[in-house]
C-alpha positions as CSV (number, residue, x, y, z in Angstrom):
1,X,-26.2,-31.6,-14.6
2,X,-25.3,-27.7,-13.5
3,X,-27.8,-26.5,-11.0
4,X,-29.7,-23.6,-12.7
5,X,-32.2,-22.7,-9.7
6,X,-33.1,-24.4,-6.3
7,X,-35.6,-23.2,-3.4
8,X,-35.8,-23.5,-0.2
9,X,-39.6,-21.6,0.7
10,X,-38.5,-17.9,-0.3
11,X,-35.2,-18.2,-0.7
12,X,-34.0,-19.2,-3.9
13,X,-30.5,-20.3,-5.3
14,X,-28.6,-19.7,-8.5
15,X,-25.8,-19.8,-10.4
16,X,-23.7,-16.8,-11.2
17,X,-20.4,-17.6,-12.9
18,X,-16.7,-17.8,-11.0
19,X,-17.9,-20.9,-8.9
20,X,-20.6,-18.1,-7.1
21,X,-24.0,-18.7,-5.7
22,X,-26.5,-16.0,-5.5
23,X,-28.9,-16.6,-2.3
24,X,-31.9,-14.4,-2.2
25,X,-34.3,-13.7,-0.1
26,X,-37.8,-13.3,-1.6
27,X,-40.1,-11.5,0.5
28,X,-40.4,-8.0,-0.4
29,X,-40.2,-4.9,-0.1
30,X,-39.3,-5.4,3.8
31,X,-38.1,-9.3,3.9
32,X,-39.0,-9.8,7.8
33,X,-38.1,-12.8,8.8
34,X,-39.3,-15.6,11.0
35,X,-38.3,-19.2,11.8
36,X,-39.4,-20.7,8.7
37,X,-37.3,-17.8,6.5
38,X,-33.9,-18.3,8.8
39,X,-34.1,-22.2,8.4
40,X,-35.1,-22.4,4.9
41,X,-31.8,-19.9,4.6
42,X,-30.1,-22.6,6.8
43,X,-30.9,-25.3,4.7
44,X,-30.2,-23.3,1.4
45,X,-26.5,-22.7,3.1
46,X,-26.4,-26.2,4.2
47,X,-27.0,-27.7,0.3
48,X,-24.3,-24.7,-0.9
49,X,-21.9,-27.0,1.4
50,X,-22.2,-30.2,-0.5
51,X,-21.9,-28.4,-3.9
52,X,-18.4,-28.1,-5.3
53,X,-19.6,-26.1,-8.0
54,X,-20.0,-23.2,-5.7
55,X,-17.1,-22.0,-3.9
56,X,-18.4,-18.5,-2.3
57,X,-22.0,-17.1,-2.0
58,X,-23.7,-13.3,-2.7
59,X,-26.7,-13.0,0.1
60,X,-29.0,-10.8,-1.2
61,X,-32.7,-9.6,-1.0
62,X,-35.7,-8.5,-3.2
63,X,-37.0,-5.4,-2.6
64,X,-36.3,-2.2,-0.9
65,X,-34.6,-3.5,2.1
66,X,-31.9,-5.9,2.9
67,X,-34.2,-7.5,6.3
68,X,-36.1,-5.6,8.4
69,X,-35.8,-8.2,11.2
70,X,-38.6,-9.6,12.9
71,X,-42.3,-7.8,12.3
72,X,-43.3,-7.2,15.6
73,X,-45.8,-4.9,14.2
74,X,-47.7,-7.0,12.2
75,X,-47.2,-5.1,9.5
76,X,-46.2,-7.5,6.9
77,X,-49.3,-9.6,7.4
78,X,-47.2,-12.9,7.8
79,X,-48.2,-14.3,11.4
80,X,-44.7,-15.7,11.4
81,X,-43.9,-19.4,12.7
82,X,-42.2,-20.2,15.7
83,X,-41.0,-18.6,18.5
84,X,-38.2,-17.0,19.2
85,X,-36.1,-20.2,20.6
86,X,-36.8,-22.1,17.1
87,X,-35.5,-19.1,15.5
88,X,-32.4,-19.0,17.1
89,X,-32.2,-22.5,16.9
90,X,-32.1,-21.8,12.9
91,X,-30.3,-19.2,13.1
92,X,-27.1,-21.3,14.8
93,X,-27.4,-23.3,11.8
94,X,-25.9,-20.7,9.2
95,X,-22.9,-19.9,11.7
96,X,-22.2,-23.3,11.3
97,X,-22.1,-22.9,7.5
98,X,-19.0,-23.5,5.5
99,X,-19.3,-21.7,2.5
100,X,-18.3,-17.7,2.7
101,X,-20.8,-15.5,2.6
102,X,-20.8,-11.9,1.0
103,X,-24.1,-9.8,1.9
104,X,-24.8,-7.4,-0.4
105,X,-27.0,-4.9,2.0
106,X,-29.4,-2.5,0.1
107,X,-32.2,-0.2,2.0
108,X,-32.8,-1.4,5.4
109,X,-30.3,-4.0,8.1
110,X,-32.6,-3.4,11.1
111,X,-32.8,-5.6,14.7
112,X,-32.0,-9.1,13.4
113,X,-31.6,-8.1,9.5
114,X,-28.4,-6.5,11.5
115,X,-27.6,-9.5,13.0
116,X,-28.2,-11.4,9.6
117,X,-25.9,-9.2,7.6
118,X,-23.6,-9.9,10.2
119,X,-24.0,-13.3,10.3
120,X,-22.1,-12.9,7.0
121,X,-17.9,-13.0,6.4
122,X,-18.6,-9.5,4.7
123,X,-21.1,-7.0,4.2
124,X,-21.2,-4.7,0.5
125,X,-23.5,-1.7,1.3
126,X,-24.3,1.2,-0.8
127,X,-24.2,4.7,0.8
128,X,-28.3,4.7,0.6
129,X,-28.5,1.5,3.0
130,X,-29.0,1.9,6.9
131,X,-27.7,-0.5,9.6
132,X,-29.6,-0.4,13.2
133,X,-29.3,-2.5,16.3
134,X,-33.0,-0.8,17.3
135,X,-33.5,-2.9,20.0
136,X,-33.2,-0.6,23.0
137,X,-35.6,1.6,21.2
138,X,-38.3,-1.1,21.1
139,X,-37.9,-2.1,24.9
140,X,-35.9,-5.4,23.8
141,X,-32.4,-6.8,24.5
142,X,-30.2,-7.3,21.3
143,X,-30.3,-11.0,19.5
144,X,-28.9,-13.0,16.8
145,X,-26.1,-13.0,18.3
146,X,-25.0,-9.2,17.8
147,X,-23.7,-10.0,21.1
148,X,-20.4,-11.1,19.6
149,X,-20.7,-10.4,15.9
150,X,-21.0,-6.8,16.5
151,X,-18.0,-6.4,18.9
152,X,-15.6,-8.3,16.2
153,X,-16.9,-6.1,13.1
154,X,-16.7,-2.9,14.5
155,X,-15.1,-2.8,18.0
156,X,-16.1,-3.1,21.4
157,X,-17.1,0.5,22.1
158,X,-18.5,1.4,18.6
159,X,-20.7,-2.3,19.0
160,X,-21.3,-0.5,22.6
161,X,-23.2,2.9,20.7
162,X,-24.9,1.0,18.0
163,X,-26.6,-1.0,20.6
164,X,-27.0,1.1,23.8
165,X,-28.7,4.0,21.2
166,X,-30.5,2.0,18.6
167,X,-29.4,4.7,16.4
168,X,-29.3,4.4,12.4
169,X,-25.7,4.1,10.6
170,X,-25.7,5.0,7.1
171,X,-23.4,3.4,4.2
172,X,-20.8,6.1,4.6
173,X,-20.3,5.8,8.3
174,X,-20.7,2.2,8.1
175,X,-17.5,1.9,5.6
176,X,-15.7,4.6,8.0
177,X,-16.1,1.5,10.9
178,X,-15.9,-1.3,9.2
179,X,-19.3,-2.2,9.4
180,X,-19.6,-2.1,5.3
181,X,-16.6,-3.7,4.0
182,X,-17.0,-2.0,0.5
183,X,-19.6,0.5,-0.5
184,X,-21.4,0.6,-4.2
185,X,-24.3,2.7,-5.7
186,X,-27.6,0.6,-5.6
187,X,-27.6,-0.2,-9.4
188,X,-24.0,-2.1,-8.7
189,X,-24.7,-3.4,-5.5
190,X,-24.8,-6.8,-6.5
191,X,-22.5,-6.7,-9.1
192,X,-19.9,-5.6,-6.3
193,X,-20.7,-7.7,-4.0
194,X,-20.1,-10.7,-6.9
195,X,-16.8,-9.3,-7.2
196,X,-15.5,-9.7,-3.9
197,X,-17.3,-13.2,-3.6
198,X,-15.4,-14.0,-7.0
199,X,-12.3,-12.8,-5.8
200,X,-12.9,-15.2,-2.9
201,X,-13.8,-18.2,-5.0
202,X,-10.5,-17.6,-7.0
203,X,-8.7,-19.2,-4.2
204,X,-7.7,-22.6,-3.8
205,X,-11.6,-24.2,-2.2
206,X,-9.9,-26.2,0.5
207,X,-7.5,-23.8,1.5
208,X,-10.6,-21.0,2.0
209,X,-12.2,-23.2,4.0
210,X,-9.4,-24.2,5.8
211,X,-8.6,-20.3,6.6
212,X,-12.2,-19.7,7.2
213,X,-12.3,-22.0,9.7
214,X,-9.6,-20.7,11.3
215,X,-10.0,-17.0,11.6
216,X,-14.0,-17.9,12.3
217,X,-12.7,-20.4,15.4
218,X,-15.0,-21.3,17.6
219,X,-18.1,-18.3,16.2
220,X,-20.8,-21.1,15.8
221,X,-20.2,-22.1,19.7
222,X,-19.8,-18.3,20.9
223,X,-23.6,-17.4,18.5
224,X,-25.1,-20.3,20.3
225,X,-24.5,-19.6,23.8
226,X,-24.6,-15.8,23.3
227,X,-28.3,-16.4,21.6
228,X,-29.3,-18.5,24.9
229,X,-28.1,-15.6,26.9
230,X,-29.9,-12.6,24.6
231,X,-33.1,-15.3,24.8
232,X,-33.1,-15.0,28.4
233,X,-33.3,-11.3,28.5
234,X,-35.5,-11.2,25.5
235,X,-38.2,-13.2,27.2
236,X,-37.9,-11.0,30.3
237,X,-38.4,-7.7,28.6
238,X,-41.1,-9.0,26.8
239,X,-43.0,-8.9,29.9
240,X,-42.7,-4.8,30.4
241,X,-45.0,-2.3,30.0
242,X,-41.3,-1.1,28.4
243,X,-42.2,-3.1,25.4
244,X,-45.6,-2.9,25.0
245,X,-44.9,0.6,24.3
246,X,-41.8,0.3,22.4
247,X,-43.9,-1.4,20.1
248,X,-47.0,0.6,19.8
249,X,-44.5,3.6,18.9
250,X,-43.1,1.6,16.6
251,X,-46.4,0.7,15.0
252,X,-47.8,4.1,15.7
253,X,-44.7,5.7,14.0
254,X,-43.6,7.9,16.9
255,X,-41.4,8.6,19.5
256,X,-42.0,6.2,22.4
257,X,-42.6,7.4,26.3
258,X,-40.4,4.8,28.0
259,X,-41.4,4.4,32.3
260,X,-38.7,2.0,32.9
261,X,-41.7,-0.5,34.5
């Protein structure tokens, strides 16, 4: 019987013709995430595996923004489940996915949303969206394994700005790098990222993979041990008076007055 809709918690599955699976996350407008979100995605990517119906997959979100990464703040109300070792455990879990991924990015990629776009083969952005690594400006070391994702999307010294500054990329200068691998206005979004998953699935399934798995090499292995390494830090820095105030500026909507303590 065709599979006409499938969840996994708030992310949901479905059909959408030329052997394409749309995967969308449902927790608007912002879509933080936590450990429950990253392994319901992983389990979601892990059942798109054993489906031969499915051949590629659009990752997409509802509601303004793409994923706002975790909510430090508290501002989505969700007290969030896990630390952050569980959630990188998950998070291992969709590099080790076999089914390509196109992530059609609207609004907001910000701290891990960035790392979750590019956690994705490609990324389909319109010119409205806005890609951040704004880690450094919360006090934080980078995660979800930006720490070699980054680098092989963009560069080594572009990866090196994006993170060092925390500063936003829009959809324009993210096409110009690389970062967006095609750009579309929001009402097409989707519809263009389906394209290029389409255009994907058109190929011979085994032989995808078989490239995937090749040009992908040993990614699940280098996001493991890179997440163990940005863990390390992560727990450090959570420990300055760095961070506290990274994040009360955050909250508070303001520039933050960084002592290096």
């Amino acid at each position: 019987m065709p599979v006409t809709r499938k969840t996994f918690g708030d992310v949901s599955i479905y059909p959408n013709g030329d052997f394409v699976a749309t995967v969308e996350i449902g927790r608007p407008p912002d879509n933080f995430f936590d450990t429950e979100l990253i392994s319901s995605l992983a389990d979601a990517y892990e059942w798109l595996d054993e489906q031969p119906e499915f051949r590629a997959a659009v990752l997409c979100s509802d509601g303004k923004h793409f994923c706002a990464g975790a909510d430090f703040t508290g501002r989505s109300g969700r007290p969030g489940r896990g630390g952050a070792r569980e959630l990188y455990a998950a998070a291992a879990r969709l590099f080790e996915a076999q089914t390509p991924v196109v992530a059609a990015v609207q609004g907001a990629a910000v701290g891990g949303g960035l790392g979750l776009a590019c956690a994705a083969d490609f990324r389909v952005a319109s010119p409205q969206a806005r890609f951040s690594a704004n880690f450094a400006r919360l006090g934080l070391h980078h995660g979800f394994a930006l720490t070699v994702t980054l680098p092989a999307i963009i560069g080594e010294q572009r990866a090196r700005d994006l993170l060092y500054t925390g500063r936003r990329v829009g959809g324009e200068e993210a096409s110009r790098i690389g970062l967006a691998d095609r750009l579309a206005e929001p009402e097409n979004l989707r519809a263009a990222a389906h394209e290029l998953a389409a255009e994907i699935a058109a190929g011979a399934p085994l032989a995808v993979r078989s490239i995937r798995q090749t040009m992908r090499g040993t990614l699940a292995d280098q996001a493991r041990a890179a997440m163990d390494r940005e863990l390390t830090e992560q727990d450090r820095l959570r420990q300055t008076a760095d961070f506290a105030e990274g994040i009360r500026a955050s909250a508070e909507r303001r520039p933050p007055r960084f002592e290096a303590r």
